[in-house]
C-alpha positions as CSV (number, residue, x, y, z in Angstrom):
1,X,0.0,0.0,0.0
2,X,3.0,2.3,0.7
3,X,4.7,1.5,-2.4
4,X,1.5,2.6,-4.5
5,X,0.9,5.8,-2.8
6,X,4.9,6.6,-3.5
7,X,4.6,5.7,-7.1
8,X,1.3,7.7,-7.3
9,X,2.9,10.6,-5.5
10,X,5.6,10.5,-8.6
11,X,3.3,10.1,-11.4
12,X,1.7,13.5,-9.8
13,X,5.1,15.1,-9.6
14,X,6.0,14.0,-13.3
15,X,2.5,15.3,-14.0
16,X,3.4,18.8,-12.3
17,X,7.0,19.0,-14.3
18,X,5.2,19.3,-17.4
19,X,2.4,21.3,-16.7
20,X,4.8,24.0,-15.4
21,X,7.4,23.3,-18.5
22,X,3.7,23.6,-20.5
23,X,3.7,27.0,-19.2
24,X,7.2,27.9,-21.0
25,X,6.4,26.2,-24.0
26,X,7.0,29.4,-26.0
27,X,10.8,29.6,-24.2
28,X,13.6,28.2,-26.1
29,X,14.7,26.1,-22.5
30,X,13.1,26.8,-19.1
31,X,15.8,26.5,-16.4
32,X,15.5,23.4,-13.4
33,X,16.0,26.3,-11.2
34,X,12.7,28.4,-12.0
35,X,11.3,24.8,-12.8
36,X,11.8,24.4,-9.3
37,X,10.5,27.4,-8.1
38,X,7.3,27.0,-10.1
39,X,6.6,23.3,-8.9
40,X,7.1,25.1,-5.5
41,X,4.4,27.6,-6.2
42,X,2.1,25.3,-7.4
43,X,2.6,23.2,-4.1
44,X,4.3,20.0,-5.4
45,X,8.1,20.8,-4.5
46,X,10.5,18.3,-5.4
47,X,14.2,17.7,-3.8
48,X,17.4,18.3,-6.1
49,X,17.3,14.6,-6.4
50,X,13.5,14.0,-6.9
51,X,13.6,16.5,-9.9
52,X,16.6,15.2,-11.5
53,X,15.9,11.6,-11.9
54,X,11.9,13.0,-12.6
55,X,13.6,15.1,-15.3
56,X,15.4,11.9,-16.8
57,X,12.8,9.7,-17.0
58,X,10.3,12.5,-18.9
59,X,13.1,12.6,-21.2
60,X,13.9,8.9,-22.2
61,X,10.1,8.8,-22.3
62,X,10.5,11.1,-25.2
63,X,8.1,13.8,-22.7
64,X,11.1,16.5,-22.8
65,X,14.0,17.9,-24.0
66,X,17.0,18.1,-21.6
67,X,20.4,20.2,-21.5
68,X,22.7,18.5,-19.4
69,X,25.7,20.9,-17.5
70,X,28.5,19.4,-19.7
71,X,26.5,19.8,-22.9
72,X,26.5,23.8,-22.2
73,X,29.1,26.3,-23.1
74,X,31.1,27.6,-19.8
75,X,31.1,24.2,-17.8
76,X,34.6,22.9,-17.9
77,X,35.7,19.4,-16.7
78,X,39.5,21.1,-15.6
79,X,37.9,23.3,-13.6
80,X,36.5,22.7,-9.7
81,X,33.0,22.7,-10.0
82,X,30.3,21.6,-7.4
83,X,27.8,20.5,-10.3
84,X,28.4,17.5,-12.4
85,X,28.7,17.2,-15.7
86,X,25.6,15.3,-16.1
87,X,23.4,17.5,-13.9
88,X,20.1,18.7,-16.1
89,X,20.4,22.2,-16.0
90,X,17.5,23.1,-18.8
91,X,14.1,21.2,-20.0
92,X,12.0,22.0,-22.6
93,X,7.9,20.4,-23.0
94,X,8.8,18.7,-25.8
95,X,5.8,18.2,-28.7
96,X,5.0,14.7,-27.3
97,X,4.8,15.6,-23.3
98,X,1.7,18.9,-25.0
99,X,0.3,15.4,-26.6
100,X,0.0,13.6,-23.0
101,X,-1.1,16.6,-21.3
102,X,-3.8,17.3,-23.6
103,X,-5.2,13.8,-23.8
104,X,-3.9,12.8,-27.7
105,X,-1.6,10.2,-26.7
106,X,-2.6,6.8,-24.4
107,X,-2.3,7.6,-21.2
108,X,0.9,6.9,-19.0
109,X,0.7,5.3,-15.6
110,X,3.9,7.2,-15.0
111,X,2.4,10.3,-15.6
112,X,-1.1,11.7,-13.9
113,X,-2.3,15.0,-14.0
């Protein structure tokens, strides 16, 4: 019983990620840090860890578009830096997550609104 009211509790907060990236769907990328801030708003915050593996699975689900820290221009690997290289940094709803949210695509059980 436990288990399934965790793994509703994450559909919901996969469900929140892209209504809020919905939101900035006319932006080029939305940053995870005003991502953050919006799920926060919208009462569904997420930890740093919560909203990076969310963030994954939307995008090898083909949901969103991701920019990871080594993919963008000033992060260098000879250089100290707290983040790692494979820290999302941007999303992006991407044509198939506006699909799911607007009903056009089956439903996913990984994914509630």
């Amino acid at each position: 019983m436990i288990r399934e009211m965790e793994e509703a509790r994450h559909a919901e907060e996969r469900g929140a990620i892209l209504l809020a990236l919905k939101q900035g769907y006319d932006q080029e990328m939305v940053s995870v840090g005003s991502l953050s801030k919006a799920l926060n708003m919208v009462g569904s915050p997420m930890t740093v860890e919560g909203l990076q593996f969310s963030l994954s699975l939307l995008a090898d689900s083909e949901y969103i578009k991701i920019w990871r820290a080594k993919a963008m221009g000033k992060w260098r690997a000879d250089r100290v830096n707290e983040m790692r290289p494979d820290t999302i940094m941007f999303a992006r709803l991407a044509p198939k997550g506006l699909l799911l949210i607007d009903g056009q695509i089956e439903a996913d059980p990984l994914v509630t609104f």
